[in-house]
C-alpha positions as CSV (number, residue, x, y, z in Angstrom):
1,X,95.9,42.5,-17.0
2,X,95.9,46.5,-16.2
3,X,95.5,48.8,-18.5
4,X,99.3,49.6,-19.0
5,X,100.0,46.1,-20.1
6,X,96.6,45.9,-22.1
7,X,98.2,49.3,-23.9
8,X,101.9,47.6,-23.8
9,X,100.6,44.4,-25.7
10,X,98.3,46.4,-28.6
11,X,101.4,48.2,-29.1
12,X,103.5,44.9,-29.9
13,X,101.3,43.7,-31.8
14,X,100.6,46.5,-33.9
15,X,104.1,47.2,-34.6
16,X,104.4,43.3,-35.2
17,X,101.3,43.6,-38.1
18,X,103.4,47.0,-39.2
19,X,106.3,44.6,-39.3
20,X,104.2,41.9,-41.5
21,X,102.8,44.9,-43.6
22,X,99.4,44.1,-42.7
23,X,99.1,47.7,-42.6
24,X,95.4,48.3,-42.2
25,X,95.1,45.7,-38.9
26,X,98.2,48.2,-37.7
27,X,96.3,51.1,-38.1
28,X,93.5,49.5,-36.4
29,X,95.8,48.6,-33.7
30,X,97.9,51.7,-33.5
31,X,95.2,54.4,-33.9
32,X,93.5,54.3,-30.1
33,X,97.0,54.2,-29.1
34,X,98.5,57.8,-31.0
35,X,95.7,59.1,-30.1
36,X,96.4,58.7,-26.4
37,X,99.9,60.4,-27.5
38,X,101.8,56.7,-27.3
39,X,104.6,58.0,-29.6
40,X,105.7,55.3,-31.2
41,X,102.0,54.5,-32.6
42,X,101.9,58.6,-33.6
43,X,104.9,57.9,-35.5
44,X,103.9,54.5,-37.2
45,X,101.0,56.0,-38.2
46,X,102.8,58.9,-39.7
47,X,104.9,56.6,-42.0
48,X,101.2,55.2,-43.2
49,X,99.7,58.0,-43.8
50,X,103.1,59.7,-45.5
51,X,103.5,56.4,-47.9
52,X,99.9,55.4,-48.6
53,X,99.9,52.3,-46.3
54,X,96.8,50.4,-46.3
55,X,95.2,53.7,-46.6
56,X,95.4,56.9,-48.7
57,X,98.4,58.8,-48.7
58,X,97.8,62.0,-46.2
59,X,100.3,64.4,-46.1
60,X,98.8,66.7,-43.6
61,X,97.7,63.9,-41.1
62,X,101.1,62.4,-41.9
63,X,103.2,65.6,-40.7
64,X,100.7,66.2,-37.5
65,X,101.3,62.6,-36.2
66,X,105.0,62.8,-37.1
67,X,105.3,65.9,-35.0
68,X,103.2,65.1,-32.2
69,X,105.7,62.2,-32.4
70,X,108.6,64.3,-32.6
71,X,107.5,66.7,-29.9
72,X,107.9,63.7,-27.2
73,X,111.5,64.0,-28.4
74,X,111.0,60.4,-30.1
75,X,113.9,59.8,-32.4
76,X,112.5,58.2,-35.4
77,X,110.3,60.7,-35.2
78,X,112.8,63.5,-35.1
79,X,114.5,62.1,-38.2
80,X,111.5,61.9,-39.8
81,X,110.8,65.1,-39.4
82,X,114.2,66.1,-40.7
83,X,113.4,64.1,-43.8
84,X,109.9,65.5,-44.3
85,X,111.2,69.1,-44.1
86,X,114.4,68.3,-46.5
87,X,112.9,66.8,-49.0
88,X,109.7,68.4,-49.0
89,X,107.5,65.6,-48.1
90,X,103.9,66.2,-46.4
91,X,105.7,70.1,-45.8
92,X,107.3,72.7,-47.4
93,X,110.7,72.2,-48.3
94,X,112.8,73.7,-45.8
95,X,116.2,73.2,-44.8
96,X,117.0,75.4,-41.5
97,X,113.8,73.7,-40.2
98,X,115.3,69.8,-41.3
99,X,118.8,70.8,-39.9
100,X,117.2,71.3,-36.4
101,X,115.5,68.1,-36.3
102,X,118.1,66.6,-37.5
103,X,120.4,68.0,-34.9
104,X,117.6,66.5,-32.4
105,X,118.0,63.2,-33.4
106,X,121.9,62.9,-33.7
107,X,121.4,64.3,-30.5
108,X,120.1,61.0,-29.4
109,X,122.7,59.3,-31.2
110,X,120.9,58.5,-34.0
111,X,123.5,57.3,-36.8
112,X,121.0,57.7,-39.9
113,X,120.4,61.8,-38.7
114,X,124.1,61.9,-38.0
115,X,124.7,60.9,-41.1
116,X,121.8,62.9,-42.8
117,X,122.8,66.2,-40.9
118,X,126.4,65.5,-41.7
119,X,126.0,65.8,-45.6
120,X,124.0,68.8,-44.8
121,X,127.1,70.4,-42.9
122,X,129.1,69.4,-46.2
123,X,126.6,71.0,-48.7
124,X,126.0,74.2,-46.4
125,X,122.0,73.5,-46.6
126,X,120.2,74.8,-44.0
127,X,123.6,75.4,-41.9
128,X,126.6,77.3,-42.6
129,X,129.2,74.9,-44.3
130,X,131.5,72.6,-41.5
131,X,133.6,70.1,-43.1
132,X,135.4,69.8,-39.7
133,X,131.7,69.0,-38.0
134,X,130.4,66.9,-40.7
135,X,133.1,64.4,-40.2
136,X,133.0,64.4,-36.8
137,X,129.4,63.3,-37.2
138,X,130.4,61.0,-39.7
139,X,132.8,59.0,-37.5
140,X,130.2,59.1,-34.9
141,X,127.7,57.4,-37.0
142,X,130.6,54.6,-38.0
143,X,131.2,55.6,-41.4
């Protein structure tokens, strides 16, 4: 086996132990692997860190796996980050800033950030209100 597939089969199986919630043997599995910029792992590794996964909860470490993640144009990772910066999670609250990761991630034809960047249009956070836009997104995501 070459190093590709050794790298391709650590990252199965710890996304299958993610998966199981075996959450520390997924960190263990996943770590060597973000660190090496797989994005995937970075972004795995986020969400443990972000909810307190067979670990501590750490909201800086979350957010700088989440964007490393996110800046390989990943998209989980960009809706993450949408969520982080709307809600305020691991960052300061800031709407402009979710908007354009949103935008990122629908971009990719993600439903969830369609969806997400959609009631955003409605509300006017972040964005200049669109009712015209925010159902176009919605009947894009299928709703």
């Amino acid at each position: 086996m070459n190093d590709t597939q050794d790298a391709a089969m650590q990252l199965a199986s710890g996304i299958a132990a993610f998966e199981a919630k075996h959450f520390s043997q997924a960190m263990k599995l996943l770590s060597p692997l973000a660190e090496t910029g797989t994005a995937e792992a970075q972004y795995r590794a986020a969400i443990m860190f972000q909810n307190g996964l067979g670990l501590v909860r750490n909201e800086l470490l979350a957010y700088q796996w989440m964007k490393r993640a996110a800046a390989q144009q990943y998209g989980p990772a960009l809706h993450g980050l949408g969520f982080m910066y709307m809600d305020g999670d691991c960052v300061e609250q800031d709407d402009a800033r979710a908007v354009k990761w949103f935008e990122a991630a629908a971009d990719q034809g993600l439903a969830g950030a369609m969806v997400a960047l959609a009631q955003m249009l409605e509300q006017g956070r972040g964005i200049e209100r669109d009712l015209t836009r925010a159902k176009i997104l919605y009947n894009k995501a299928g709703f």
